[in-house]
C-alpha positions in Angstrom: 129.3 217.7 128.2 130.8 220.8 129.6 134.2 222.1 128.2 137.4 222.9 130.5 136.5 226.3 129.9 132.5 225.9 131.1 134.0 224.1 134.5 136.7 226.6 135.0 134.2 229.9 135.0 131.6 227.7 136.3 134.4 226.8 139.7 135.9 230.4 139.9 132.2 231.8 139.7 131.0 229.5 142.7 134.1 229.8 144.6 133.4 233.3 144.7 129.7 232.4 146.0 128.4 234.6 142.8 125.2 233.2 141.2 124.6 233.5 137.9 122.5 235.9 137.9 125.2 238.1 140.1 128.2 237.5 137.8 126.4 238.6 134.6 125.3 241.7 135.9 128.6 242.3 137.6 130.1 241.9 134.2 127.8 243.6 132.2 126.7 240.4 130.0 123.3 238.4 130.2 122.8 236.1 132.1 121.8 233.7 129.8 125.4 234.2 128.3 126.6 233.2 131.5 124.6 230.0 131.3 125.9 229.0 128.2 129.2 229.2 128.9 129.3 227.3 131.5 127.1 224.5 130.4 129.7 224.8 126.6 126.5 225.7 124.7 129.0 228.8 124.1 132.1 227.4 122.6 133.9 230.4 121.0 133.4 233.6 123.1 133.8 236.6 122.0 137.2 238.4 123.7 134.7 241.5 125.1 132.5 238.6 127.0 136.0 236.9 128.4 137.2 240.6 128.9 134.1 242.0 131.3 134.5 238.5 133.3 137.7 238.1 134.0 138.1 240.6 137.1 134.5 239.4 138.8 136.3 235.6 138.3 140.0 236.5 139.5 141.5 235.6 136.6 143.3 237.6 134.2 141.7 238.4 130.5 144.3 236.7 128.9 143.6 233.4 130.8 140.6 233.1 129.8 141.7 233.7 126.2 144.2 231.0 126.6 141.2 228.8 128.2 138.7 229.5 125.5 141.4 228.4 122.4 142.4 231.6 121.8 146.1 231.0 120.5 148.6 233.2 121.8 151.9 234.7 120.2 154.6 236.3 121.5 156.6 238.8 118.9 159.7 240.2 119.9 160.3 244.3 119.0 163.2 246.1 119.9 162.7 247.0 123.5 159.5 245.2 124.4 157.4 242.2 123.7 153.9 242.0 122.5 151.5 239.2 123.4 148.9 238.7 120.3 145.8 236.4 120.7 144.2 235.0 117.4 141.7 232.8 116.8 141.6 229.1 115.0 141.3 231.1 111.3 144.3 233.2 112.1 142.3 236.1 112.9 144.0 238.9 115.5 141.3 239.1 118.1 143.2 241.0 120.6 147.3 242.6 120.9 
């Protein structure tokens, strides 16, 4: 069974009237990894795959970190705020 994340790329892909085929080379990815996204053979992307979709899917990188578990965390500093994704393990994957 597909995830949410597998349906989402899978609707914002065809809502665009992209192929497969189309959207990978677009983004710079094979199109195989395309295909396993969005039938959830891929369950953890890597950030770079998420990143090099996002603006052929109209979505913004950090949704589709938020869509594929990434958990994000907001840390105040003096001035500013800073949005840090990590993964399940604690990991930083992206700032």
């Amino acid at each position: 069974m597909a995830s949410d994340l597998a349906k989402f790329i899978e609707s914002l892909r065809m809502a665009r009237n992209l192929s497969q085929r189309q959207l990978a080379e677009r983004a710079g990815i094979s199109h195989t990894e395309v295909w396993r996204l969005e039938t959830g053979q891929r369950k953890n992307p890597s950030p770079p795959v998420l990143k090099a979709l996002a603006p052929h899917l109209g979505v913004s990188y950090e949704e589709l970190l938020k869509k594929a578990g990434y958990i994000e965390e907001v840390v105040e500093h003096a001035g500013y705020k800073e949005t840090v994704f990590k993964d399940n393990e604690g990991n930083i994957v992206d700032i």
